[in-house]
N, C-alpha and C positions, 0 to 999 in steps of 0.2 A: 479416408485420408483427409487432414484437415486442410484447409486452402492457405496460399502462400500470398496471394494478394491481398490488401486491405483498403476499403474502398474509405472515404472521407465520411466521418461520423464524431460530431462534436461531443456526445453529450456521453459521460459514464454509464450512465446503463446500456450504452450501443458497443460496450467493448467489444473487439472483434478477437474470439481463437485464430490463431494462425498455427502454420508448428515449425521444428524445427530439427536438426537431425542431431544425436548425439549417439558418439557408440554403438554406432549404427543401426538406432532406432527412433521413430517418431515421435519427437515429444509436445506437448502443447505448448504454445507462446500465447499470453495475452495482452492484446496490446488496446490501448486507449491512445489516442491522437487527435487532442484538443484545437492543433496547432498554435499560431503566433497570437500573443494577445496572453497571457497565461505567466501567470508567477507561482512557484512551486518551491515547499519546504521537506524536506524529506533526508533519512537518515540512510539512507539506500547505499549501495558503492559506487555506485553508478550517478554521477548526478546531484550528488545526498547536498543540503545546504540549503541557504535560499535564493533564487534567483530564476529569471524570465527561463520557461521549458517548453517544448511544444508534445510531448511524447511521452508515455509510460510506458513499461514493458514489463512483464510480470512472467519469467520465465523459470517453466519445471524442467528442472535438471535429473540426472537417477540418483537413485539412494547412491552415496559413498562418493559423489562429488568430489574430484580430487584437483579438479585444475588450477595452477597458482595465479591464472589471468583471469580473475573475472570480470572485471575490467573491459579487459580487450575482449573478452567472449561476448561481452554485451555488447558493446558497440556492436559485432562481427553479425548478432543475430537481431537488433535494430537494423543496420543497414541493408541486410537481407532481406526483414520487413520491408523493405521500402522509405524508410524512416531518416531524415536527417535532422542536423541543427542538433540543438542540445534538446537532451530527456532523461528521464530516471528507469534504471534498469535495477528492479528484484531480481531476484532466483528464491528459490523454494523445490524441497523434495518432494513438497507434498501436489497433490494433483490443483493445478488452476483450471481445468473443467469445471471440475464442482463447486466454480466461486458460490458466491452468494451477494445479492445485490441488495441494497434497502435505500426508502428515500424519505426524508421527512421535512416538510415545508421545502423543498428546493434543494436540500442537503443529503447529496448523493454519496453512498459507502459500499465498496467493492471488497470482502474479505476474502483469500484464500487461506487455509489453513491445515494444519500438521503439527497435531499435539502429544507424540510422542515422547520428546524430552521438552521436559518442562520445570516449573519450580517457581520459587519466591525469590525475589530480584535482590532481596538484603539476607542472601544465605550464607552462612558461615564458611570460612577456608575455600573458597573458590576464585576465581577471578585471575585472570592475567593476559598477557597478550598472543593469538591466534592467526592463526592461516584463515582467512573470509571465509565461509560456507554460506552455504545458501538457508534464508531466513525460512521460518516454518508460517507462523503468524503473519502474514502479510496486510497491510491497512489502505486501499488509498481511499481517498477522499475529494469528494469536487464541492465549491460551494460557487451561488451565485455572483457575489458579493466581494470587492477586493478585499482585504485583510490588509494592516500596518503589518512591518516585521513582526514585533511584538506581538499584535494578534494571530502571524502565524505559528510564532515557536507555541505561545496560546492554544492555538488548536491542536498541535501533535499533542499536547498534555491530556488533551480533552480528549483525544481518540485514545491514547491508550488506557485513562480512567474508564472508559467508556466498553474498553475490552478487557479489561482485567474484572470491572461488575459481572461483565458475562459470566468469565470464568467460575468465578464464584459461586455466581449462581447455577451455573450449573454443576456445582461441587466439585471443579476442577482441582481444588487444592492448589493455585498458584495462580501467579500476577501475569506468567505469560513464558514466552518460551526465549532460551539466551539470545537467539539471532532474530528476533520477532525485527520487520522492519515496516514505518509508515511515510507513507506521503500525502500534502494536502496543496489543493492545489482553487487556484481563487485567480479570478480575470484582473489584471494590472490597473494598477491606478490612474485614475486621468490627471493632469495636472489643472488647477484652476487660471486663471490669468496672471495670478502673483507667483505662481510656480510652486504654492503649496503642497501640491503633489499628494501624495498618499495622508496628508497631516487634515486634508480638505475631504476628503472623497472616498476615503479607507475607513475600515470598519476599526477599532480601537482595540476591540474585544474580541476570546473565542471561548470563556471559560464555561462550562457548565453550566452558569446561570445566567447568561449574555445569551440574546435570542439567536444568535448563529451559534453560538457555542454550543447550546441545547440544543439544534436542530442538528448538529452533526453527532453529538453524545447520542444522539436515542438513533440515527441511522447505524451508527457504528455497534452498536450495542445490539443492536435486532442482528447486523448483517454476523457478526462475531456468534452470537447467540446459535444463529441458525447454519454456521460452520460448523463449528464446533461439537451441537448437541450429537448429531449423527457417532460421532468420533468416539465421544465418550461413552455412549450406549453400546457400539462394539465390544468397547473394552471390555466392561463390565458383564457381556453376556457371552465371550467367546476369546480366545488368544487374541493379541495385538497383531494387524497386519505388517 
């Protein structure tokens, strides 16, 4: 059984499993809890946006996920965690046991994943408005270093170019999956004496060729890489799970 407590651990690779009970059975929660001090951009339901967070939560829900609160589910299994104040809450069907972690110059990437339905994001006749389900591709991301706004929406770019080269490479045929979800998450701005704030002491940049942009692209890309590869190698030598 997995533990229900979660002790103080700042840094993304010290994610803690916790679980949690659905349907009456045991499922994993993964939680990261940076605390106060922490600015976070994320497309999540939970959370999604930008702005000061102290908590991630990256919980596996069962195949066929039906509940229309996910929302309040998340809160219910944060606060259960232990967990308050504002945080970003995933869901994913797929297992967060088997994350996969990667770090590169100080840029820290957390991916779980589930690539069963999948595809290219500018596909014909599809699209329109849905009930929330829980994301398959999940992304978070820690970096040392504040980020401007702009350098955050900046960096979700970078993480998913970053995931979709994986894919590729490893022959996935697609840019990622419809509910893929990411978050990135960078220590708050100081302000200088003139109140410059994040325009003094904030990094500008996260693109792919900006040295924090690079160092989160090549984390993200190992940790997606080495999700994923497993996944697809099933596929291809036996039925899909």
């Amino acid at each position: 059984m997995l533990p229900r407590t979660l002790p103080a651990r700042p840094s993304l690779a010290d994610s803690v499993l916790l679980s949690h009970t659905e349907r009456g059975r045991e499922w994993p929660l993964l939680v990261w809890a940076p605390g106060p001090g922490v600015r976070m951009v994320s497309s999540a339901v939970l959370g999604g946006g930008i702005g000061a967070r102290e908590w991630v939560v990256n919980a596996q829900v069962p195949p066929g996920y039906d509940r229309l609160d996910p929302v309040a589910h998340l809160r219910e299994l944060a606060s259960g965690a232990g967990l308050s104040g504002p945080g970003v809450g995933l869901m994913t069907a797929a297992s967060v046991a088997d994350r996969r972690h990667a770090v590169d110059g100080g840029a820290h990437a957390v991916v779980t994943a589930g690539i069963g339905v999948r595809g290219w994001a500018a596909a014909q006749g599809v699209g329109g408005v849905a009930v929330p389900r829980p994301g398959t591709i999940n992304i978070v991301v820690s970096l040392p270093v504040p980020l401007t706004d702009a350098a955050l929406v900046n960096a979700v770019a970078t993480a998913t170019e970053a995931k979709t080269q994986a894919l590729v490479e490893l022959g996935a045929d697609a840019s990622g999956t419809p509910t893929d979800a990411v978050c990135v998450a960078a220590p708050c701005p100081m302000e200088d004496a003139e109140g410059a704030g994040d325009r003094a002491f904030a990094e500008p940049f996260a693109g792919p060729r900006s040295l924090w942009g690079a160092r989160l692209a090549r984390a993200v890309h190992r940790a997606t890489r080495e999700a994923c590869a497993g996944l697809l190698a099933a596929e291809r030598t036996g039925p899909a799970a």
